[in-house]
Chimera marker file (.cmm) of the C-alpha trace (Angstrom):
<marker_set name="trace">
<marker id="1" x="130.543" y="108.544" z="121.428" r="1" g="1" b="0" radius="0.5"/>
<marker id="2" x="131.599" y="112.006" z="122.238" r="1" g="1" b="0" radius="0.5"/>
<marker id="3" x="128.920" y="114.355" z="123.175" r="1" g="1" b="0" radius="0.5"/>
<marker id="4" x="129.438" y="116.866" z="119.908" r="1" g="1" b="0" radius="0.5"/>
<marker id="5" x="128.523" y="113.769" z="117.986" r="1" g="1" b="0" radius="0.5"/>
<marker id="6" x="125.203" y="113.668" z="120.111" r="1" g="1" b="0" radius="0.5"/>
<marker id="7" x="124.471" y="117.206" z="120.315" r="1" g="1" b="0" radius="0.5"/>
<marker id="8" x="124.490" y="117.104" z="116.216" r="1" g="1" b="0" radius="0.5"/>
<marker id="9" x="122.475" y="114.150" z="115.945" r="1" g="1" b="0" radius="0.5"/>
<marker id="10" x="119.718" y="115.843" z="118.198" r="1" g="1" b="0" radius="0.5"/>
<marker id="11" x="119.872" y="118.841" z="116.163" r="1" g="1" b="0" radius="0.5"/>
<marker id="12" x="119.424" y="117.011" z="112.875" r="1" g="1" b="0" radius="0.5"/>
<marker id="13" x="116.945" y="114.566" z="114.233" r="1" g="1" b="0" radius="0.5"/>
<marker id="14" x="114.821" y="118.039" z="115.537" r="1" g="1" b="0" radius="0.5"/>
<marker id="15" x="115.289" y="119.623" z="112.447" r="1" g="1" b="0" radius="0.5"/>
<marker id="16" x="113.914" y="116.718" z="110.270" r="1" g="1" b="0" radius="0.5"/>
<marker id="17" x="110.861" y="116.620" z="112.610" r="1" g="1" b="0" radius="0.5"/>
<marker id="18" x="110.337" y="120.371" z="112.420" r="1" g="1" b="0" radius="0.5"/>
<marker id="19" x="109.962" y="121.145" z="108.710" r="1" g="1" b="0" radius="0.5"/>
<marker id="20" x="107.576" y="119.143" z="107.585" r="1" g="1" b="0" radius="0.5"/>
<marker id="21" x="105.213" y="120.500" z="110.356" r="1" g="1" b="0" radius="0.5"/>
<marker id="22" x="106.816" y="124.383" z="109.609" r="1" g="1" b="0" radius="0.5"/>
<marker id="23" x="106.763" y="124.560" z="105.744" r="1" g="1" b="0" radius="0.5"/>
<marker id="24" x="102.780" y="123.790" z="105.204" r="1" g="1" b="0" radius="0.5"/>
<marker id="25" x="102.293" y="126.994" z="106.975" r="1" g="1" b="0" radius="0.5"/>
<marker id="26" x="105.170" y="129.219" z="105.636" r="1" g="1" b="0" radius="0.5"/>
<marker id="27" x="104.644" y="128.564" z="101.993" r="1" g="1" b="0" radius="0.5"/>
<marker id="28" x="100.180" y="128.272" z="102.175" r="1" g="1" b="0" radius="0.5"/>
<marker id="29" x="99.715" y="131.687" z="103.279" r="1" g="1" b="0" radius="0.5"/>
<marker id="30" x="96.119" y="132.073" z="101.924" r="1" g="1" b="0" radius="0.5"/>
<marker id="31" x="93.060" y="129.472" z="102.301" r="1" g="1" b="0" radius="0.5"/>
<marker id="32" x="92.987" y="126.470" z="100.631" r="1" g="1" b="0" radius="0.5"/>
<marker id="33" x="89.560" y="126.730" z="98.493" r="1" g="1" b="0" radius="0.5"/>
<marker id="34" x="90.662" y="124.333" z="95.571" r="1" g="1" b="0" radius="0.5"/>
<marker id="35" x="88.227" y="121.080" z="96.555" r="1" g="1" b="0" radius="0.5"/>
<marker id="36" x="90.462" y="118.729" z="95.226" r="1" g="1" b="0" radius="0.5"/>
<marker id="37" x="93.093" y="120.173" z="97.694" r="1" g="1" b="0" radius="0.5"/>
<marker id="38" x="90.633" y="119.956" z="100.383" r="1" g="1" b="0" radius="0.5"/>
<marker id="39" x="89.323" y="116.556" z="100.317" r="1" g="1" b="0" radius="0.5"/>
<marker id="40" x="92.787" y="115.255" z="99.477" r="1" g="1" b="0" radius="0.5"/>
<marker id="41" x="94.594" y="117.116" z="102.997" r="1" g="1" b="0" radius="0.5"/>
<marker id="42" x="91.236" y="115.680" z="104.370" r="1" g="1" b="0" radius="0.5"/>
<marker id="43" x="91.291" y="111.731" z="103.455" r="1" g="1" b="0" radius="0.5"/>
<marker id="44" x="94.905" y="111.507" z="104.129" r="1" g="1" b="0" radius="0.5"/>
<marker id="45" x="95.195" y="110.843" z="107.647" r="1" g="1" b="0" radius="0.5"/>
<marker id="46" x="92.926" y="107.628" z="107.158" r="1" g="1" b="0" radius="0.5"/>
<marker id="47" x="95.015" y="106.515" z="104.356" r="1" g="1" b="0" radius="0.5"/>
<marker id="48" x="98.155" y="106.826" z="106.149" r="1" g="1" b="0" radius="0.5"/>
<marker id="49" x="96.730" y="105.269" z="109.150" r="1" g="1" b="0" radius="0.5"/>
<marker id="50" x="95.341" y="101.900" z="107.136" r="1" g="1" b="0" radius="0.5"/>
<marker id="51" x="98.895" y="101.856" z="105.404" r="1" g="1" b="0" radius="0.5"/>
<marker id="52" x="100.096" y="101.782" z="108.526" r="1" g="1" b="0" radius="0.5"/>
<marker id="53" x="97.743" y="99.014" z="110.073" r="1" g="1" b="0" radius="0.5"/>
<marker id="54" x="96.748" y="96.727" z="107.632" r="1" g="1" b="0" radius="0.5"/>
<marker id="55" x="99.857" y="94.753" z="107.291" r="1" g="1" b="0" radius="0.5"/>
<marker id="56" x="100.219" y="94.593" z="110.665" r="1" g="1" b="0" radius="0.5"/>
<marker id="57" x="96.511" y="93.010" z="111.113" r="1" g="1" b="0" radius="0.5"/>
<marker id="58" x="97.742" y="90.281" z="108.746" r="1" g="1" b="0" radius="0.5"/>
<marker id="59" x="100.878" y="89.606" z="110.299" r="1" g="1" b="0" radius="0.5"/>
<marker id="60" x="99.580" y="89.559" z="114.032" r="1" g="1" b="0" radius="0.5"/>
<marker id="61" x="98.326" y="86.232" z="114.658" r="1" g="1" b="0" radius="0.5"/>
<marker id="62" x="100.557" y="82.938" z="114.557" r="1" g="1" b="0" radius="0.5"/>
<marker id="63" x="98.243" y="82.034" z="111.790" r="1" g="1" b="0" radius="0.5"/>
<marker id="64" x="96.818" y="84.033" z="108.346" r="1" g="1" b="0" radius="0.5"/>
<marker id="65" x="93.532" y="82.460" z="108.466" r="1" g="1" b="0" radius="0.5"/>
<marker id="66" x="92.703" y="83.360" z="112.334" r="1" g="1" b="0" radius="0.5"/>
<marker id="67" x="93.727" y="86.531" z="111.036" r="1" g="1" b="0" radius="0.5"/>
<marker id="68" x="91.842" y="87.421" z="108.127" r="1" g="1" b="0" radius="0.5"/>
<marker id="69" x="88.758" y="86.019" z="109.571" r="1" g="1" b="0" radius="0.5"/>
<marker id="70" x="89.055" y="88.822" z="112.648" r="1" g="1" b="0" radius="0.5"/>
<marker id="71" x="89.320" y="90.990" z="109.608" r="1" g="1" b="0" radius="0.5"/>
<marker id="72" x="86.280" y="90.083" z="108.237" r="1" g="1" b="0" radius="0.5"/>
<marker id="73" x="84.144" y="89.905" z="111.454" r="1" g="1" b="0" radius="0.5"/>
<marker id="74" x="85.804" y="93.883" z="112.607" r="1" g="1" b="0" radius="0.5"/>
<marker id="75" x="84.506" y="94.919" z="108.517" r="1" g="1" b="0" radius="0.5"/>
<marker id="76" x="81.223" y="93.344" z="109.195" r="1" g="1" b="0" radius="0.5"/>
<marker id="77" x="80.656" y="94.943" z="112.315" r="1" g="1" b="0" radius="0.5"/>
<marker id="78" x="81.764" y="98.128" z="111.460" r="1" g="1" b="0" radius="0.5"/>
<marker id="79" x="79.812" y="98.349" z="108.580" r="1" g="1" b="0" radius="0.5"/>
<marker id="80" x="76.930" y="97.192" z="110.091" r="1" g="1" b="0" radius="0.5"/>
<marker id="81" x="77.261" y="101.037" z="112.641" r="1" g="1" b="0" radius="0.5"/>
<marker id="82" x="78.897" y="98.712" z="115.688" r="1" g="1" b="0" radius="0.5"/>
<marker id="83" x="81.107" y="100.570" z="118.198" r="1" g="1" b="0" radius="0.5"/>
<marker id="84" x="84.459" y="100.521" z="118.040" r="1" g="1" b="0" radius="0.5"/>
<marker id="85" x="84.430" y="98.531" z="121.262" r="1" g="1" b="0" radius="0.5"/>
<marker id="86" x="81.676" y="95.918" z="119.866" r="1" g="1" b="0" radius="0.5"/>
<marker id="87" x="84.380" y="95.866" z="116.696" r="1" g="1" b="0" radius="0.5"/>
<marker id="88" x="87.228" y="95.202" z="118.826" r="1" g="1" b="0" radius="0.5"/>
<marker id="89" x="85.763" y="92.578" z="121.137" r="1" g="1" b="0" radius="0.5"/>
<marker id="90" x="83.887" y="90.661" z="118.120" r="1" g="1" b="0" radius="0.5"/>
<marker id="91" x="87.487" y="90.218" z="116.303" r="1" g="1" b="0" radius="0.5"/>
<marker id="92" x="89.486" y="89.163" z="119.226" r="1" g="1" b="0" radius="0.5"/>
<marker id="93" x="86.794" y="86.539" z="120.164" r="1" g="1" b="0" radius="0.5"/>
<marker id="94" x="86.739" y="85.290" z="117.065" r="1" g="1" b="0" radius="0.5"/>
<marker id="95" x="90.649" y="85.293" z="116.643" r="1" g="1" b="0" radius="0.5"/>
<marker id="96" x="90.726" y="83.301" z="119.455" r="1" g="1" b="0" radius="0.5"/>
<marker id="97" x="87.866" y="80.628" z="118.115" r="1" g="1" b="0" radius="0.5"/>
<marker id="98" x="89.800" y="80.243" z="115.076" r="1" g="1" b="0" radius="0.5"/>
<marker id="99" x="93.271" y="80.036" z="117.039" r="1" g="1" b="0" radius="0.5"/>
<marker id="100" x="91.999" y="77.304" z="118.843" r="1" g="1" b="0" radius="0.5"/>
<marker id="101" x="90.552" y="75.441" z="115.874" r="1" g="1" b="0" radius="0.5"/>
<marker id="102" x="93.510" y="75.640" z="113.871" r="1" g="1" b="0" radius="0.5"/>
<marker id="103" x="95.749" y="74.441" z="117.128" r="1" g="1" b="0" radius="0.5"/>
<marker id="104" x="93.236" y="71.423" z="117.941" r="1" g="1" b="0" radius="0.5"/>
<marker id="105" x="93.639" y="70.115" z="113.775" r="1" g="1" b="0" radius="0.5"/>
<marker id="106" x="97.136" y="70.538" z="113.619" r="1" g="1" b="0" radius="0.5"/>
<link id1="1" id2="2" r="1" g="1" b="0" radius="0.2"/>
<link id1="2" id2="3" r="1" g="1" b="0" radius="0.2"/>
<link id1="3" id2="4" r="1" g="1" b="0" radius="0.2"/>
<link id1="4" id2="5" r="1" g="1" b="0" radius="0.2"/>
<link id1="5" id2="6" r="1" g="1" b="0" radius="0.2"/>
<link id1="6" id2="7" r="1" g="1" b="0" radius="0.2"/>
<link id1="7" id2="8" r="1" g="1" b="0" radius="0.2"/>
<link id1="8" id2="9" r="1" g="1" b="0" radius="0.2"/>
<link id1="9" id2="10" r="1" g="1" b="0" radius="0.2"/>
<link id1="10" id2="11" r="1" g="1" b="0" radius="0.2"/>
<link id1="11" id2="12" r="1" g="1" b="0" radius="0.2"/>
<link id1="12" id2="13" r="1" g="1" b="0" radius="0.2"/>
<link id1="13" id2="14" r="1" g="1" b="0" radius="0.2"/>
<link id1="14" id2="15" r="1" g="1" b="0" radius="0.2"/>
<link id1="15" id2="16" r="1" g="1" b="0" radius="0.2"/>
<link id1="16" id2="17" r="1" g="1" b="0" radius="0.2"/>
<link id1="17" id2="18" r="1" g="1" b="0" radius="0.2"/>
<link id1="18" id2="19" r="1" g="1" b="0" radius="0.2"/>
<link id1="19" id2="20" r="1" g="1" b="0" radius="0.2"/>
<link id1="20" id2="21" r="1" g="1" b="0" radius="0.2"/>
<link id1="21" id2="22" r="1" g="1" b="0" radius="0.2"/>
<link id1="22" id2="23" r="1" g="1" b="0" radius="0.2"/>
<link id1="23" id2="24" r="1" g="1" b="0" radius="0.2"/>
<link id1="24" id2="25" r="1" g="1" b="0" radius="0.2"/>
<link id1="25" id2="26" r="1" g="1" b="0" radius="0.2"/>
<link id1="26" id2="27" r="1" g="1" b="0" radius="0.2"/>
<link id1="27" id2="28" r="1" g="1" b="0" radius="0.2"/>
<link id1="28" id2="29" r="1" g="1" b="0" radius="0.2"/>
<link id1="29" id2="30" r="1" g="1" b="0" radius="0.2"/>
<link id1="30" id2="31" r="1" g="1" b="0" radius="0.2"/>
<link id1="31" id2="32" r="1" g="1" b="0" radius="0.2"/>
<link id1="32" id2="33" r="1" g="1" b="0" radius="0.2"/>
<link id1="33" id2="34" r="1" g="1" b="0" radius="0.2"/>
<link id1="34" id2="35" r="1" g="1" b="0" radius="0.2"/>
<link id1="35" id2="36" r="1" g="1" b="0" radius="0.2"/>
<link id1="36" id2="37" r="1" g="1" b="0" radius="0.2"/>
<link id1="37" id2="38" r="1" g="1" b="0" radius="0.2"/>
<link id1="38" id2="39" r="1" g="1" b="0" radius="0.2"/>
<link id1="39" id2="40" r="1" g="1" b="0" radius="0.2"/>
<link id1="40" id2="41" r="1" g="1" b="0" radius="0.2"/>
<link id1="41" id2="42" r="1" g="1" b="0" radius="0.2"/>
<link id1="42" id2="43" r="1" g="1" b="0" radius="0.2"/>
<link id1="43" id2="44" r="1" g="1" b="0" radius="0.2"/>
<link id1="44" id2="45" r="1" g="1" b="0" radius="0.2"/>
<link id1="45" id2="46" r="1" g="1" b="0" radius="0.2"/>
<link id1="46" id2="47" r="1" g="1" b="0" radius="0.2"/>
<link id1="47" id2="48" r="1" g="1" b="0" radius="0.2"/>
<link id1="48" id2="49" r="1" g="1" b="0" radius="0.2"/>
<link id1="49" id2="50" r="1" g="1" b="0" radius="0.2"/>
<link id1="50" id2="51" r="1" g="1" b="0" radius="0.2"/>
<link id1="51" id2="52" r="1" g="1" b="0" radius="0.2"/>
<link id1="52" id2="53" r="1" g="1" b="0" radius="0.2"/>
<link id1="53" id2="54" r="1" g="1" b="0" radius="0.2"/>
<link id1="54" id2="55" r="1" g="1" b="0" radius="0.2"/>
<link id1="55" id2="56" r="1" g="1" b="0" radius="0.2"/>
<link id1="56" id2="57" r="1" g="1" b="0" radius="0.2"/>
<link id1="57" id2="58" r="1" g="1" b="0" radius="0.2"/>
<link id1="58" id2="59" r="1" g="1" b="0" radius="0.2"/>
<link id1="59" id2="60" r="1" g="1" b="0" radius="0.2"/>
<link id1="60" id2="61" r="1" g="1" b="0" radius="0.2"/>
<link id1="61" id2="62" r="1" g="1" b="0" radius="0.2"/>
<link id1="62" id2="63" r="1" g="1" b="0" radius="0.2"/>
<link id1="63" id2="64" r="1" g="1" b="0" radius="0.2"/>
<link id1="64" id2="65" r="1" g="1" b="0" radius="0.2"/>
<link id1="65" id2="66" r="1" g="1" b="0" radius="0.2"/>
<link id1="66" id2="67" r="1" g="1" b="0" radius="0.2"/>
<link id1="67" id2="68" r="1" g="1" b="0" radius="0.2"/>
<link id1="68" id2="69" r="1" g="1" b="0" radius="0.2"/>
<link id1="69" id2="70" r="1" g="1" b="0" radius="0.2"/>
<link id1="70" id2="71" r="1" g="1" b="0" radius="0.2"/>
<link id1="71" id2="72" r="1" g="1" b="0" radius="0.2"/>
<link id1="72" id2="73" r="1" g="1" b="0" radius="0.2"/>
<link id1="73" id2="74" r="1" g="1" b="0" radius="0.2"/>
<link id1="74" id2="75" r="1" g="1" b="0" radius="0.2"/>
<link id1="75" id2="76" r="1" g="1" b="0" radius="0.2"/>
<link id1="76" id2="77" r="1" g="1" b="0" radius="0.2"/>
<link id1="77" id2="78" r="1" g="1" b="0" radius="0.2"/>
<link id1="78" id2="79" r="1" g="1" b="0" radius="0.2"/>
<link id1="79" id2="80" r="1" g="1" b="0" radius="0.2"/>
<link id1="80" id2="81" r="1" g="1" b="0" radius="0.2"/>
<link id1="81" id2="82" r="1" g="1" b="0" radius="0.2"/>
<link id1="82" id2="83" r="1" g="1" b="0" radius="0.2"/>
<link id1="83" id2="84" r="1" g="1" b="0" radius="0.2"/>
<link id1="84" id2="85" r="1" g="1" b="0" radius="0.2"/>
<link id1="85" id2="86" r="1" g="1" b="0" radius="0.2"/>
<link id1="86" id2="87" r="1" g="1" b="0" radius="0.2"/>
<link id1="87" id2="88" r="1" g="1" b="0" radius="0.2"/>
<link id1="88" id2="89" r="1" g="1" b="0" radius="0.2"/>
<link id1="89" id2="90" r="1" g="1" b="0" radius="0.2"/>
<link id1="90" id2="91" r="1" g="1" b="0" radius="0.2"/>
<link id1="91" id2="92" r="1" g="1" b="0" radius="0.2"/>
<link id1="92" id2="93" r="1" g="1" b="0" radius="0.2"/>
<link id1="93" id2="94" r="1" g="1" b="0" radius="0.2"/>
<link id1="94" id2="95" r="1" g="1" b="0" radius="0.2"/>
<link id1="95" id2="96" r="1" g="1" b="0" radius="0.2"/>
<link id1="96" id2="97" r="1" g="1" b="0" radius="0.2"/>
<link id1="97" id2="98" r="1" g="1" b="0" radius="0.2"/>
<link id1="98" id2="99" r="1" g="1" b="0" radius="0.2"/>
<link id1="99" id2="100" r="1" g="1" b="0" radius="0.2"/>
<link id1="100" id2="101" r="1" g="1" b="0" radius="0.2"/>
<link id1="101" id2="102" r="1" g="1" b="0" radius="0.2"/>
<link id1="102" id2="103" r="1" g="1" b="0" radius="0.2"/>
<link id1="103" id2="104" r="1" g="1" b="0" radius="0.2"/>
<link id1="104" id2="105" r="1" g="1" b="0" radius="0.2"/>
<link id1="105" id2="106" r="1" g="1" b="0" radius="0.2"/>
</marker_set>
């Protein structure tokens, strides 16, 4: 690959990641007072973040039912006002229970 070929995809690749973080601010000149707006811009980095996560909670054990019962324990938890660290120890502990059940009955 020749370095012109490189040089453009660098360019394009930069480009790509620059607009989407340039345009918000070139074409929204005034404040954003429409609440709908607001809450929408403000509840969208948690959506894209579970999008992004929650398949890959499924998907991370070698088996689904290990899995969705660390799900179940990190909800509980968290609902209940636990710490993110309480959360994240409670669900690996009891990943690893159910791992080990599921491996000693098979």
């Amino acid at each position: 690959m020749d370095y012109t070929r490189i040089l453009i995809c660098v360019a394009i690749m930069s480009i790509v990641t620059y607009l989407p973080r340039v345009l918000p601010l070139a074409i929204f000149k005034k404040k954003i007072n429409n609440r709908f707006i607001k809450s929408f811009l403000a509840y969208m980095p948690y959506a894209v973040l579970t999008a992004m996560t929650f398949p890959e909670v499924l998907y991370s054990t070698a088996n689904l039912a290990s899995a969705i019962g660390g799900l179940v324990v990190a909800m509980l938890l968290s609902y209940r006002g636990k710490s993110l660290l309480t959360v994240a120890i409670g669900s690996v502990i009891t990943i690893f229970i159910l791992e080990q059940i599921i491996n000693n009955i098979i």
